[in-house]
N, C-alpha and C positions, 0 to 999 in steps of 0.2 A: 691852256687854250680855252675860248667861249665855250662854254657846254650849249649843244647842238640843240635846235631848239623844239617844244612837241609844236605839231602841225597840226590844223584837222582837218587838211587835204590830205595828208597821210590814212588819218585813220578816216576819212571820207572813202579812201581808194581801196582799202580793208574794209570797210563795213561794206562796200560796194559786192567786192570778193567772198565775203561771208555771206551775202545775200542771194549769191546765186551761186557756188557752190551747194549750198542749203537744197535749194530747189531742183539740182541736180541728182545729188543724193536720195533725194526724196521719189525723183521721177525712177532713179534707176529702183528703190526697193520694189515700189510697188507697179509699177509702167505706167503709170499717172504723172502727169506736170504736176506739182502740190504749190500752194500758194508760197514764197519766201518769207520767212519770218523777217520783220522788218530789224533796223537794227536798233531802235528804241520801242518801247512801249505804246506809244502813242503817235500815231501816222495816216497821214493822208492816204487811205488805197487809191491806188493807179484804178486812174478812171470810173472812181467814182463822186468827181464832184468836188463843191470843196467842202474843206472839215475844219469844224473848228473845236477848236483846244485849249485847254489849260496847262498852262506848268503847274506841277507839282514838287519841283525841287529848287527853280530858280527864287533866291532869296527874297528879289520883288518880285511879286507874282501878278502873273497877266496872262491873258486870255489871245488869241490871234487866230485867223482863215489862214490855213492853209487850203491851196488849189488842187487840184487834183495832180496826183503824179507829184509832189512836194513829198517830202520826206523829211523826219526829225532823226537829225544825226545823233546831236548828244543832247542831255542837259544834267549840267553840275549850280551847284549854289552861286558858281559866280559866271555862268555864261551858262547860254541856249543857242544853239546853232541847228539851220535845218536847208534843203538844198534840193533840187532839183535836176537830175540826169536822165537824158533821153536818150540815150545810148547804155547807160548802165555800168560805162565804165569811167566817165568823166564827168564832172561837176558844171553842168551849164551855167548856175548863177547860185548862189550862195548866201543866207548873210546867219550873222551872231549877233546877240544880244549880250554884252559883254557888263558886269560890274569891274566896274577900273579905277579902285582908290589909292592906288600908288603906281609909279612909273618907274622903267627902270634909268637909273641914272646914265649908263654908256649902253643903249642897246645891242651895241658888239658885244658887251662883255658883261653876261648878267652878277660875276662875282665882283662889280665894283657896289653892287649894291643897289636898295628903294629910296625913292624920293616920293612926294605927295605929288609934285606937277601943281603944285596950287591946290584948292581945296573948292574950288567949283568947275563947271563946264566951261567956263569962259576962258579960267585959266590954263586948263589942261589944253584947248584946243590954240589958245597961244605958244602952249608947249610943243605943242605939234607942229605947229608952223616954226619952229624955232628950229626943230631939226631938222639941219640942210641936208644928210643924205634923203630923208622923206620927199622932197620936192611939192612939200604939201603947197595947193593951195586953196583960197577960202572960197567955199561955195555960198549962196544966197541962204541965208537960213529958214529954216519949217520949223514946223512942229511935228511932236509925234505925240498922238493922244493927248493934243493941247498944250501941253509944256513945248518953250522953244528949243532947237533943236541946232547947233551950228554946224555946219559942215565943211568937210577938209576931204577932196581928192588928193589922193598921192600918188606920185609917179616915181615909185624908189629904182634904181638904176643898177643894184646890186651891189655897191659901192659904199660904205668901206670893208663890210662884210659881207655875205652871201647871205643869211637868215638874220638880221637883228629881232630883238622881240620889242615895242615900244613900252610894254608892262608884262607882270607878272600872271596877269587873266590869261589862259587858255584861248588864243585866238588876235594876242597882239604881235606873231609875225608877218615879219612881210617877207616877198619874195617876188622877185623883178619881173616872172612870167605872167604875175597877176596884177590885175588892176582893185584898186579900194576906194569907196566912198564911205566917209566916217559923219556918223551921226551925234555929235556929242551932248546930251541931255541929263537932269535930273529930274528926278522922282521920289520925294518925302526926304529928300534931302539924301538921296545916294546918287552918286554919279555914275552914268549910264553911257556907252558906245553903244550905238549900234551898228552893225558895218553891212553893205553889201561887195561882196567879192566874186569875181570872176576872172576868165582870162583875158589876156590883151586882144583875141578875135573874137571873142562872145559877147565884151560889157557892155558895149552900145546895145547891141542887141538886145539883152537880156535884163538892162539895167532898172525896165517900165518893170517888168514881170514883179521884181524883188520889191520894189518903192511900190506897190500894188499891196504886197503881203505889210510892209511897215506899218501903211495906212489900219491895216485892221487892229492895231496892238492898242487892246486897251489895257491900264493897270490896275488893280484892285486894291492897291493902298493907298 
């Protein structure tokens, strides 16, 4: 069977739970609210404005505003992901910064193996549209921080599996509850996704907020 796939709405919903267990803990030792340790290093504090930041692990490095109340979920060499909950337990709108230089060839079934997907943005996001569970289709293309940028909404249905992954990066599943808009760009000659993600009754709503934080990403190579 498909080996099930990592999330980072999963561990969105755990760094969520860690964050305010933390602060519970903390109220019970001393009878103080104590502030939550965020669940990366580097984070927007709730309400205080916006912040801006550097990566310091993802492999192209860039700078970006975060807004107040934004949060940085993860960040590994091949993806940045950060997100904003106003309830504290649920992810209002979402995106990742993905490197994605290979795709997986049956996204049901990551043991068939990697493919490159072509070896630029143009191609990969032909790739994308190719795969008819995705229901990808093409949006008007931007830029981000100058370079053009194509983009692909997807409407996956959940069909022919429940989680496929489109690559191997940390943050290429999909899942029928949520909506995606995929940014597909390069930079010094790496191929770059950027997605914003949400649910099917948040993403209109919430869609301006994320395409807000994209606009700030400049890259330093």
């Amino acid at each position: 069977m498909p080996e099930a796939p990592r999330r980072p709405i999963a561990r969105l919903s755990l760094a969520l739970v860690m964050i305010f267990s933390a602060a519970a803990a903390a109220c019970n030792a001393t009878g103080a609210t104590a502030i939550p340790t965020p669940p990366t290093t580097t984070s927007a504090p709730g309400g205080s404005g916006p912040t801006a930041l550097s990566t310091t692990v993802f492999s192209v490095p860039f700078s970006l505003t975060l807004p107040a109340d934004w949060t940085v979920l993860d960040e590994q060499p091949d993806m940045f992901a950060a997100f904003i909950s106003t309830d504290g337990e649920t992810a209002d709108v979402g995106i990742d910064i993905q490197l994605v230089p290979k795709v997986h060839v049956e996204p049901c079934d990551k043991a068939a193996g990697t493919a490159t997907g072509g070896s630029t943005a143009a191609e990969l996001a032909t790739w994308m549209l190719a795969y008819a569970p995705l229901n990808g289709s093409a949006g008007a293309a931007t830029t981000i921080d100058g370079s053009k940028a194509l983009v692909v909404d997807e409407a996956f249905a959940g069909t022919p599996c429940e989680h496929p992954e489109l690559w191997p990066t940390d943050g290429g599943w999909l899942d029928a509850g949520e909506r995606k808009r995929y940014f597909v760009f390069e930079v010094g000659g790496q191929r770059l996704v950027a997605t914003i993600h949400s649910s099917d009754a948040k993403f209109d709503v919430q869609v301006d907020a994320a395409l807000a934080v994209l606009a700030t990403i400049r890259f330093t190579t």
